[in-house]
C-alpha positions as CSV (number, residue, x, y, z in Angstrom):
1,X,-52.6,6.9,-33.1
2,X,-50.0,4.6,-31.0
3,X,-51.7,6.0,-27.5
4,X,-55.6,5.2,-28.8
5,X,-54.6,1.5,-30.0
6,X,-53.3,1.4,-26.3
7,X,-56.2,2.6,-24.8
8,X,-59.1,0.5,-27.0
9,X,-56.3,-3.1,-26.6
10,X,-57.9,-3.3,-23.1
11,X,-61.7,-2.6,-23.8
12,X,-61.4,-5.0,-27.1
13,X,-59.8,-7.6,-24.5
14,X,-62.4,-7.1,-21.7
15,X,-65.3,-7.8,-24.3
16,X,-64.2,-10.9,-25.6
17,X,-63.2,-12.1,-22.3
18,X,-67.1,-11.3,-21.5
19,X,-68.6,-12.9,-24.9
20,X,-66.9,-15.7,-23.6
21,X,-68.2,-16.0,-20.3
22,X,-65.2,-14.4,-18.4
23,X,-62.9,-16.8,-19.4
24,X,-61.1,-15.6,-22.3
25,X,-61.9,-19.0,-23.6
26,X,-64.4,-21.1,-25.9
27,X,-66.5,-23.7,-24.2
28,X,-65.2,-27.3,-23.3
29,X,-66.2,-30.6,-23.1
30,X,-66.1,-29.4,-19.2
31,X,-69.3,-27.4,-19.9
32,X,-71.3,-30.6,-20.2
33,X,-72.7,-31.5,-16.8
34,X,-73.8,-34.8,-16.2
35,X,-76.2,-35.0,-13.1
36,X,-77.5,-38.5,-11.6
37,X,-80.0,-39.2,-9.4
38,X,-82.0,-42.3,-8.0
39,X,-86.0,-41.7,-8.8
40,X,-86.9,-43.8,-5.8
41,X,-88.9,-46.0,-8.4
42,X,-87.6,-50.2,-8.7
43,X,-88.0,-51.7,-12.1
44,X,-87.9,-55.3,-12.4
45,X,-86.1,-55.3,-8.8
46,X,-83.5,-52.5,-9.8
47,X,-83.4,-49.3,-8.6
48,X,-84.3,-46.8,-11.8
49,X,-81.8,-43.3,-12.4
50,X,-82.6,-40.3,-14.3
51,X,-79.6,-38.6,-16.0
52,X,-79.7,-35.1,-16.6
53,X,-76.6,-34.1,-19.5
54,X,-76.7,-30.2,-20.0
55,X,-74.4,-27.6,-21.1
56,X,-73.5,-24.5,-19.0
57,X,-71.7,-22.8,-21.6
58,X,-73.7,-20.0,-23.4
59,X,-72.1,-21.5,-27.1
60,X,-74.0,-24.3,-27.8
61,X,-72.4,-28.0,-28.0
62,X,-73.4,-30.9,-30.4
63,X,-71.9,-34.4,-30.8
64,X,-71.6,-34.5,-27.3
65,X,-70.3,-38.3,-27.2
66,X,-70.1,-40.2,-23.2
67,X,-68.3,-42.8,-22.3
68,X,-71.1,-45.3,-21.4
69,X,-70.5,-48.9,-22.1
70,X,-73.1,-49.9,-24.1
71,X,-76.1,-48.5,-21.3
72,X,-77.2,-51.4,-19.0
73,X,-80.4,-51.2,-18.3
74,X,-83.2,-53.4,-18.1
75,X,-85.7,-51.2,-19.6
76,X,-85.4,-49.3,-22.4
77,X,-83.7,-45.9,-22.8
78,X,-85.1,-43.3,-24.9
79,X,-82.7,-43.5,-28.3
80,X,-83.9,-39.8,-28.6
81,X,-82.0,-38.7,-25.4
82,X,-79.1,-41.6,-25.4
83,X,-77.7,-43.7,-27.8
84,X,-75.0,-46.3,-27.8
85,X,-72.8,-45.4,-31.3
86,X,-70.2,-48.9,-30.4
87,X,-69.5,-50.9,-27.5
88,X,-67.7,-47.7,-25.9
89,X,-69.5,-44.6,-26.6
90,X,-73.3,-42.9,-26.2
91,X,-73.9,-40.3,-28.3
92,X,-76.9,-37.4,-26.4
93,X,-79.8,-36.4,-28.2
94,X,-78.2,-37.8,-31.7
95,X,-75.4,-35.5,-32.1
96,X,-78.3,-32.2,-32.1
97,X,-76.6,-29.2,-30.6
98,X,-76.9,-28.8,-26.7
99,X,-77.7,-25.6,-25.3
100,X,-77.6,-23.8,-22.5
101,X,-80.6,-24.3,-20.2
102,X,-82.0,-27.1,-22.2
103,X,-80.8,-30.2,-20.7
104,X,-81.1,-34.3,-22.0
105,X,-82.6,-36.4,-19.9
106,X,-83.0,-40.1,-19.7
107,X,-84.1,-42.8,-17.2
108,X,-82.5,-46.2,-17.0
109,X,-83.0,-49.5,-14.4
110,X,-79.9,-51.1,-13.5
111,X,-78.3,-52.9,-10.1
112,X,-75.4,-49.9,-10.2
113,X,-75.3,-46.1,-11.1
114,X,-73.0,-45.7,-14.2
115,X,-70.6,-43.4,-14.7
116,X,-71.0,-40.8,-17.9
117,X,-68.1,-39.5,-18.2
118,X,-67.8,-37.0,-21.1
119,X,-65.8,-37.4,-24.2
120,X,-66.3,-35.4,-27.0
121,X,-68.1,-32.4,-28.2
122,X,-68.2,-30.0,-31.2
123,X,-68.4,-26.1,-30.0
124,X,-70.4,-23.6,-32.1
125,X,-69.2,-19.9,-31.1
């Protein structure tokens, strides 16, 4: 009984290791991507960005809360994609889950590119 426990220990070990992506771990706030990039369009005389937030984890992520000081922009950002919670924090696509291959974007107009750092998140594994 001893020697098969020994034997299936490993083969239980390599299959959670691949449920979870090969890392023997859950998902992280590291799993949320935030991608920027200038559309080459000017909105009144600033250059316009489209963020792209996604998750590259295969567990999917809600709650997902970015540091974003309160979103310049002198247009108006799409409160279903991005939405300032306080004078601190954004919350992506109002705290829905995030999954993997379906990413949150938003375009804003401002003299700067932000910074979106992440957070927060709440896994679901």
């Amino acid at each position: 009984m001893a020697s098969s426990l020994r034997l299936l220990l490993p083969l239980l070990l390599l299959l959670i290791c691949s449920i979870h992506g090969g890392r023997g771990q859950p998902c992280s706030t590291s799993d949320i991507r935030v991608e920027q990039r200038t559309t080459g369009a000017s909105v009144e005389g600033q250059p316009e960005y489209q963020v792209t937030v996604s998750n590259t984890c295969d567990c999917p992520q809600s709650k997902v809360m970015l540091l974003c000081y309160g979103l310049n922009s002198v247009t108006d950002v799409d409160p279903r994609a991005i939405k300032p919670v306080d004078a601190k924090l954004c919350a992506v696509a109002g705290g829905r889950p995030l999954s993997k291959g379906t990413p949150v974007k938003f375009k804003y107009a401002w003299k700067t590119p932000q910074d979106f750092p992440v957070v927060s998140s709440e896994i679901h594994c």
